[in-house]
ROGUMI-378507 format. One record per residue (C-alpha): residue in three letters; x, y, z. Coordinates in nm, 4 decimals, padded with zeros to 6 digits. Example, Ala and Ser with C-alpha at 12.3 -4.5 7.8 and 13.67 -1.06 7.14 Angstrom:
! residues 2
<rec><resn>Ala</resn><xx>01.2300</xx><yy>-00.4500</yy><zz>00.7800</zz></rec>
<rec><resn>Ser</resn><xx>01.3670</xx><yy>-00.1060</yy><zz>00.7140</zz></rec>
***
This chain:
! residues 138
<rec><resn>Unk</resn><xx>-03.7099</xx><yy>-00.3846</yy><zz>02.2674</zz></rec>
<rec><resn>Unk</resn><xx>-03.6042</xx><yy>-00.0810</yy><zz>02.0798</zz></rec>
<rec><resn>Unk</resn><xx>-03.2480</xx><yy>-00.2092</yy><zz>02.0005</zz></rec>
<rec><resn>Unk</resn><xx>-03.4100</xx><yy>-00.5461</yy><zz>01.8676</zz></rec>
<rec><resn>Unk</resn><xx>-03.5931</xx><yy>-00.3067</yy><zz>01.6306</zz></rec>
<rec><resn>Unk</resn><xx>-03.2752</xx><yy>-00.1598</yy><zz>01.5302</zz></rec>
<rec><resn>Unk</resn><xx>-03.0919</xx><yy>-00.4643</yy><zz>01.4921</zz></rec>
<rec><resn>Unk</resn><xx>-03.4137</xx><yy>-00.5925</yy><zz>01.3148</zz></rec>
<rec><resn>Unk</resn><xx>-03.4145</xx><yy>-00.2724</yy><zz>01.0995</zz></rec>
<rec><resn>Unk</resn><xx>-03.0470</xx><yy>-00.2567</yy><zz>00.9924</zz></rec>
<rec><resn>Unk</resn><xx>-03.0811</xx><yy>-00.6492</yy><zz>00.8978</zz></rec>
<rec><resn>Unk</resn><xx>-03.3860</xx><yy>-00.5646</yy><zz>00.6195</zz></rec>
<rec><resn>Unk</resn><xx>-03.1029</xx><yy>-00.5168</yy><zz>00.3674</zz></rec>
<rec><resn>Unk</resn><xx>-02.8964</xx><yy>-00.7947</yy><zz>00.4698</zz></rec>
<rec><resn>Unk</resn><xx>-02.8767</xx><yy>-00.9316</yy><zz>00.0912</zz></rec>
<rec><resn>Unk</resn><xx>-02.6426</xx><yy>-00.6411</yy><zz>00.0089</zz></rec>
<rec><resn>Unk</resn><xx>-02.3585</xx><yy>-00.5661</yy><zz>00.1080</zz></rec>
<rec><resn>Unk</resn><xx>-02.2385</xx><yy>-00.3613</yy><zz>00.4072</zz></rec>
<rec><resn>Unk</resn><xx>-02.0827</xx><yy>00.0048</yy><zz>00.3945</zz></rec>
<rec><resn>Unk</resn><xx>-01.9342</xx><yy>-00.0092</yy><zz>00.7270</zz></rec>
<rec><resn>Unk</resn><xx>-01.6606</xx><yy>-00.2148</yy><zz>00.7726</zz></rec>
<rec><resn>Unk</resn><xx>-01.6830</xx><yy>-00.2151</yy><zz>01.1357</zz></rec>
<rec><resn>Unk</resn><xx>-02.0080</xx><yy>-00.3676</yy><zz>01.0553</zz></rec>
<rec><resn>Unk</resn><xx>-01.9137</xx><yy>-00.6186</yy><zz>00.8638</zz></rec>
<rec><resn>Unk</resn><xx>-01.6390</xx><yy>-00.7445</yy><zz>01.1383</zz></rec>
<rec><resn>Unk</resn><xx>-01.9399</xx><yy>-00.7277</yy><zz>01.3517</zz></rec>
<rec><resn>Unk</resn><xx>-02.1478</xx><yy>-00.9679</yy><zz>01.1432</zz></rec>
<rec><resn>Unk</resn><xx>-01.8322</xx><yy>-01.2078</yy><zz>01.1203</zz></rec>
<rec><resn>Unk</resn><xx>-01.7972</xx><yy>-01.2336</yy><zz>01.4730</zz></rec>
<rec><resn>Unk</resn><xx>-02.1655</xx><yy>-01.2662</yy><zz>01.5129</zz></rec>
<rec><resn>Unk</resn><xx>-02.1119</xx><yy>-01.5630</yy><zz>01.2669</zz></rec>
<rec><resn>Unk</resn><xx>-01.7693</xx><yy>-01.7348</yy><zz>01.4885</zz></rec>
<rec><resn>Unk</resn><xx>-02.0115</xx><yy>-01.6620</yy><zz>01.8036</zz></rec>
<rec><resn>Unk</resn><xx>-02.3331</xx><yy>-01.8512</yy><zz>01.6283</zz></rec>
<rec><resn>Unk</resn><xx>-02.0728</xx><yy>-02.1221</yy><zz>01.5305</zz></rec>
<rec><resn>Unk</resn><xx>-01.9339</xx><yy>-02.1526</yy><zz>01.8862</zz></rec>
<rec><resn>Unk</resn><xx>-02.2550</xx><yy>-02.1814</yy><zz>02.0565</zz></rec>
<rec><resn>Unk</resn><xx>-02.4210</xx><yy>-02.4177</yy><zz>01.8355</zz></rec>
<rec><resn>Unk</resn><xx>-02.1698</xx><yy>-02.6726</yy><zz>01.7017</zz></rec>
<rec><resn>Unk</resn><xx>-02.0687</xx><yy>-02.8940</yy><zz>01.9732</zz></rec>
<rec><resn>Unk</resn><xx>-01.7487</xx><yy>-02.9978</yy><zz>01.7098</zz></rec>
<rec><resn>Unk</resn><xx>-01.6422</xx><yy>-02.6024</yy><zz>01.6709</zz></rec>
<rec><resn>Unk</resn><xx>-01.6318</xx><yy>-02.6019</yy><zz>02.0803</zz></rec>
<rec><resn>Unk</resn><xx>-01.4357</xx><yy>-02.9085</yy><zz>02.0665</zz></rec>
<rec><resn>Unk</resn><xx>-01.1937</xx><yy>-02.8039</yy><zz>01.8104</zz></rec>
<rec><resn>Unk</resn><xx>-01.1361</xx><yy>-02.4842</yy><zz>02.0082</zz></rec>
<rec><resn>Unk</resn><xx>-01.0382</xx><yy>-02.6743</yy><zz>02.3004</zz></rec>
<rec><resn>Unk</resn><xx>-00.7749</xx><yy>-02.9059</yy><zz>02.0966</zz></rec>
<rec><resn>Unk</resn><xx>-00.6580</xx><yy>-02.5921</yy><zz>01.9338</zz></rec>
<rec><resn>Unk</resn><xx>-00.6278</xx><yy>-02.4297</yy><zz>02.2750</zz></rec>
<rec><resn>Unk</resn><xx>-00.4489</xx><yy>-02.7377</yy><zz>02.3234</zz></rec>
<rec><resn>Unk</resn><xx>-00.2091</xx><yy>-02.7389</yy><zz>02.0833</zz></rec>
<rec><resn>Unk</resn><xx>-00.0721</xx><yy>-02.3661</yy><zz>02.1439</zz></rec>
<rec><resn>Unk</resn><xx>-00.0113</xx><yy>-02.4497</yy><zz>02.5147</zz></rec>
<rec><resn>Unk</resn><xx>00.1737</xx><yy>-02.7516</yy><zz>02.4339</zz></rec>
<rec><resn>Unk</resn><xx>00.3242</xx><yy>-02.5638</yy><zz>02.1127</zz></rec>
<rec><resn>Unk</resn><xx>00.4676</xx><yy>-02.3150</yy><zz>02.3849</zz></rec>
<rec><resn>Unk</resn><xx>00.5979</xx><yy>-02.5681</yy><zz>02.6909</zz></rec>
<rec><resn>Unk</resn><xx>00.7365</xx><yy>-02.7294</yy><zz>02.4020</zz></rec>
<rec><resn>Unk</resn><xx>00.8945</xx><yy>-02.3942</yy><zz>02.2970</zz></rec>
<rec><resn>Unk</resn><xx>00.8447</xx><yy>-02.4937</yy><zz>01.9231</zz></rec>
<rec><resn>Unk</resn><xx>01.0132</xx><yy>-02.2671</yy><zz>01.6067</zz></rec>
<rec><resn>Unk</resn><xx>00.8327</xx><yy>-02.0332</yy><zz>01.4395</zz></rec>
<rec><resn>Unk</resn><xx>00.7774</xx><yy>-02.1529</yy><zz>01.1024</zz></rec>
<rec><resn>Unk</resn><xx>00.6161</xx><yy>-02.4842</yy><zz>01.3014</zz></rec>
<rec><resn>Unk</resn><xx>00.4193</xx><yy>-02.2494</yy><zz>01.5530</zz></rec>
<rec><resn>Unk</resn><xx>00.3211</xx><yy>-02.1232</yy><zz>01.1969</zz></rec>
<rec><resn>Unk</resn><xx>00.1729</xx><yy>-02.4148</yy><zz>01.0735</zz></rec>
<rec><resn>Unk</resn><xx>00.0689</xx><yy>-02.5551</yy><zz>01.3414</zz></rec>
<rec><resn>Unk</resn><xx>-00.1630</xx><yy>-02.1976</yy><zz>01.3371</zz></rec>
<rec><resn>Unk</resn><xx>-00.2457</xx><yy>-02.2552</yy><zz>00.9519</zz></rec>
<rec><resn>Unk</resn><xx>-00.3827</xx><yy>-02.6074</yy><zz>01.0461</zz></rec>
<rec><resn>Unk</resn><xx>-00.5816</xx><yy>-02.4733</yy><zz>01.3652</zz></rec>
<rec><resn>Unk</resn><xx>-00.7314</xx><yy>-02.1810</yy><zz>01.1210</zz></rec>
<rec><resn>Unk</resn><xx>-00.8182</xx><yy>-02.4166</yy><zz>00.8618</zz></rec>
<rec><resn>Unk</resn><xx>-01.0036</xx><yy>-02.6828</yy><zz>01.0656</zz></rec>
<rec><resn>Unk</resn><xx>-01.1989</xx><yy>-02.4134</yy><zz>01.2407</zz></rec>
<rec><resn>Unk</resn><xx>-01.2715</xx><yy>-02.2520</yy><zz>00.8992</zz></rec>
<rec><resn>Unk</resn><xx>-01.3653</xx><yy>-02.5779</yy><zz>00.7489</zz></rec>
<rec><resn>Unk</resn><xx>-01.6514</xx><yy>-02.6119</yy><zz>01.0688</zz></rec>
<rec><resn>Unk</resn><xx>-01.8051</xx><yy>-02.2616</yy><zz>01.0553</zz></rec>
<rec><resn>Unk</resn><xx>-01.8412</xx><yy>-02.3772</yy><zz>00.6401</zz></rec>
<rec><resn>Unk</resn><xx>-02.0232</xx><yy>-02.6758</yy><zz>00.7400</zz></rec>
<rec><resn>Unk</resn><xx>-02.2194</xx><yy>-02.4821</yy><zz>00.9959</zz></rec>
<rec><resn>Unk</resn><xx>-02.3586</xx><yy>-02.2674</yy><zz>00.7351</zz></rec>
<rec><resn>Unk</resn><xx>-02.3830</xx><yy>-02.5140</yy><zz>00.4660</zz></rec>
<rec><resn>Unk</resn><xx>-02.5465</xx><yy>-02.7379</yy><zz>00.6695</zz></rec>
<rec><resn>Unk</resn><xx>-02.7957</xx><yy>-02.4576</yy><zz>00.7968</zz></rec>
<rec><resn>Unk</resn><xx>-02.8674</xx><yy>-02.3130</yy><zz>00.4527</zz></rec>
<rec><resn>Unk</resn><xx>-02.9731</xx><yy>-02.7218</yy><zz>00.2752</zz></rec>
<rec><resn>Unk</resn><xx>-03.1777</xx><yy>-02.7009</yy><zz>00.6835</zz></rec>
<rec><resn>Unk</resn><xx>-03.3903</xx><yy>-02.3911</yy><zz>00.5316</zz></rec>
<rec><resn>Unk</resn><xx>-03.4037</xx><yy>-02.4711</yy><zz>00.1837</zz></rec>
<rec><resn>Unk</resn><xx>-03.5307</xx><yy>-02.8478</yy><zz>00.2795</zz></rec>
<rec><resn>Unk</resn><xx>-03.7100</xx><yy>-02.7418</yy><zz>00.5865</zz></rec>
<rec><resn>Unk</resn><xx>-03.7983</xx><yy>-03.0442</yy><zz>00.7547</zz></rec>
<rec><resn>Unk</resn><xx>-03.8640</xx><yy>-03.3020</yy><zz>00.4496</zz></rec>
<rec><resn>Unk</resn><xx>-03.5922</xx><yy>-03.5469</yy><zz>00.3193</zz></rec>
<rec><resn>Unk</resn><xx>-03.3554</xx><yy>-03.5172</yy><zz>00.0440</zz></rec>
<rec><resn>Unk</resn><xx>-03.0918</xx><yy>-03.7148</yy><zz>-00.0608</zz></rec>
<rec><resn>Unk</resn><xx>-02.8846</xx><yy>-03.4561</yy><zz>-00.2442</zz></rec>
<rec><resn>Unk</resn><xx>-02.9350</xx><yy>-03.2484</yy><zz>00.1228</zz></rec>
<rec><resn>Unk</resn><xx>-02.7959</xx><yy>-03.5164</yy><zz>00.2928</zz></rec>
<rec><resn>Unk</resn><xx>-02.5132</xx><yy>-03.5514</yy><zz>00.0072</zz></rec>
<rec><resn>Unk</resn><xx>-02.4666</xx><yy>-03.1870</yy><zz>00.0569</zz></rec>
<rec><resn>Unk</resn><xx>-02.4004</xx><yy>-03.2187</yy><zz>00.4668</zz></rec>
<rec><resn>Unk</resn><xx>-02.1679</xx><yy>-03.5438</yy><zz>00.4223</zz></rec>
<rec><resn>Unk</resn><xx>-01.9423</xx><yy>-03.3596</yy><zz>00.2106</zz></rec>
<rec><resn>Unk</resn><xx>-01.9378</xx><yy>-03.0990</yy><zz>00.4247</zz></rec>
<rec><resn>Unk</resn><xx>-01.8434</xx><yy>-03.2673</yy><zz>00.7270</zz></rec>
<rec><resn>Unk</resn><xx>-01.6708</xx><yy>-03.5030</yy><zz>00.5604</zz></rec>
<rec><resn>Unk</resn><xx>-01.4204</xx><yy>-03.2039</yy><zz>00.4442</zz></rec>
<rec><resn>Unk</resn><xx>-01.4400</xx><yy>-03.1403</yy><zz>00.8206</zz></rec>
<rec><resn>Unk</resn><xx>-01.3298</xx><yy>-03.5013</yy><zz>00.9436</zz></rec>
<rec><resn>Unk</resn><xx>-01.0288</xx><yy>-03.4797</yy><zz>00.6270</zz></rec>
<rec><resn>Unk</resn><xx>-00.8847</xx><yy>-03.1484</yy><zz>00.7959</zz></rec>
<rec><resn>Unk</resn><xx>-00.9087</xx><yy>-03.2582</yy><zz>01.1608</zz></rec>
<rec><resn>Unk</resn><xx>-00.6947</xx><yy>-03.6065</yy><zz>01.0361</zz></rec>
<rec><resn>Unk</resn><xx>-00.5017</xx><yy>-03.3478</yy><zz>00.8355</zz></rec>
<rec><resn>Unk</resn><xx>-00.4540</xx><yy>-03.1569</yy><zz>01.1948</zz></rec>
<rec><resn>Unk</resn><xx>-00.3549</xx><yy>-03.4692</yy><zz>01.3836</zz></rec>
<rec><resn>Unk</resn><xx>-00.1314</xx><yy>-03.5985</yy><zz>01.1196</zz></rec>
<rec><resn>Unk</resn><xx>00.0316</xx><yy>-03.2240</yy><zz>01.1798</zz></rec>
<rec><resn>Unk</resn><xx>00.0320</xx><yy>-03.2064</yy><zz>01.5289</zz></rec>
<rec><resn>Unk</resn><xx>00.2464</xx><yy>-03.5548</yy><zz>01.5643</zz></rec>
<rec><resn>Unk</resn><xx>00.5028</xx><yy>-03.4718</yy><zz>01.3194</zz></rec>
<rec><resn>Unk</resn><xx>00.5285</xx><yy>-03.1419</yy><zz>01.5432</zz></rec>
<rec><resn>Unk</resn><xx>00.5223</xx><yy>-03.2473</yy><zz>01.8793</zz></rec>
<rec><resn>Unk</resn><xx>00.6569</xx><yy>-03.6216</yy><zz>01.9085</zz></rec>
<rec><resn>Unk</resn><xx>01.0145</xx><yy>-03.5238</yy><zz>01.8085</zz></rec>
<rec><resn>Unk</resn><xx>01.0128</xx><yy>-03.2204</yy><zz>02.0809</zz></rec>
<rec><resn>Unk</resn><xx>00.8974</xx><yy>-03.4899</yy><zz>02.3454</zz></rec>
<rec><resn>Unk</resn><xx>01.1150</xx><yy>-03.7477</yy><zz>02.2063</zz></rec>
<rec><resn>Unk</resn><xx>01.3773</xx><yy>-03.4770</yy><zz>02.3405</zz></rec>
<rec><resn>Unk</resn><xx>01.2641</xx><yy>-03.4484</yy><zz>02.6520</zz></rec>
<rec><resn>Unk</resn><xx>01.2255</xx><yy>-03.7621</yy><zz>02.7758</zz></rec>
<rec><resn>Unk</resn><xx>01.5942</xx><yy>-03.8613</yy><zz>02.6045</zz></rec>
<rec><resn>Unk</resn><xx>01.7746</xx><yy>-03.5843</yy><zz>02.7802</zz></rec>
***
C-alpha cells in the first residue's frame, strides 16, 4: 500500500517533465509493458519480429540487411505503441459516446499500422526469399 502511495505521489506532476532520467526510461518501459499487455497486435508483432531475427540468423543474412530488417521491426512496433496511445487518449476524451472524427482518428492510426506491417512483409520477402532460393538450389 505504501509504495502505491509513492508511485501515486510521484505521478501528481506527471504533466511536467521528469528530472531523472532513469525515471523517464522507467516510464517508457512502463509504456512498451502497457503496450505489450494490452494490444493483442503489439504481442503479435513481437512474435513475427522474434521471427524474423531467428530466421535473419539461420539465414546468416549481411549486416546492412540485418539492419533493415531491424529498422522495419522498430518501426512497426513504434507505429503500434502510437496507435495504442492515440487510440487510448480519443477513448478518454470521448469516454464512451460516439464520434465520428474519434473513429477517423483510430482508422488512421491503425491504418498507419496495417501500411507498416505490408511495408514489413514487402521487406522481409525481398530479404529472405533470395537466401532460401540458395538453399534449396545448392
Amino acid at each position: 500500500m505504501k509504495r502505491k502511495a509513492k508511485i501515486l505521489k510521484s505521478r501528481r506532476g506527471a504533466y511536467m517533465t521528469s528530472n531523472n532520467v532513469l525515471i523517464s526510461f522507467k516510464y517508457a518501459f512502463n509504456g512498451i509493458k502497457y503496450t505489450f499487455k494490452n494490444s493483442r497486435n503489439f504481442k503479435i508483432q513481437v512474435f513475427f519480429a522474434l521471427f524474423g531475427l531467428i530466421l535473419a540468423s539461420i539465414l546468416k543474412i549481411d549486416k546492412s540487411d540485418y539492419l533493415i530488417l531491424l529498422m522495419t521491426i522498430f518501426s512497426v512496433l513504434t507505429l503500434e505503441i502510437f496507435n495504442t496511445s492515440i487510440e487510448s487518449l480519443v477513448d478518454l476524451v470521448i469516454k464512451k459516446k460516439f464520434s465520428n472524427l474519434a473513429k477517423i482518428a483510430k482508422d488512421c492510426s491503425a491504418g498507419a499500422v496495417l501500411l507498416a506491417s505490408i511495408n514489413s512483409v514487402i521487406i522481409g520477402i525481398c530479404l529472405f526469399i533470395p537466401k532460401i532460393k540458395l538453399l534449396f538450389l545448392n
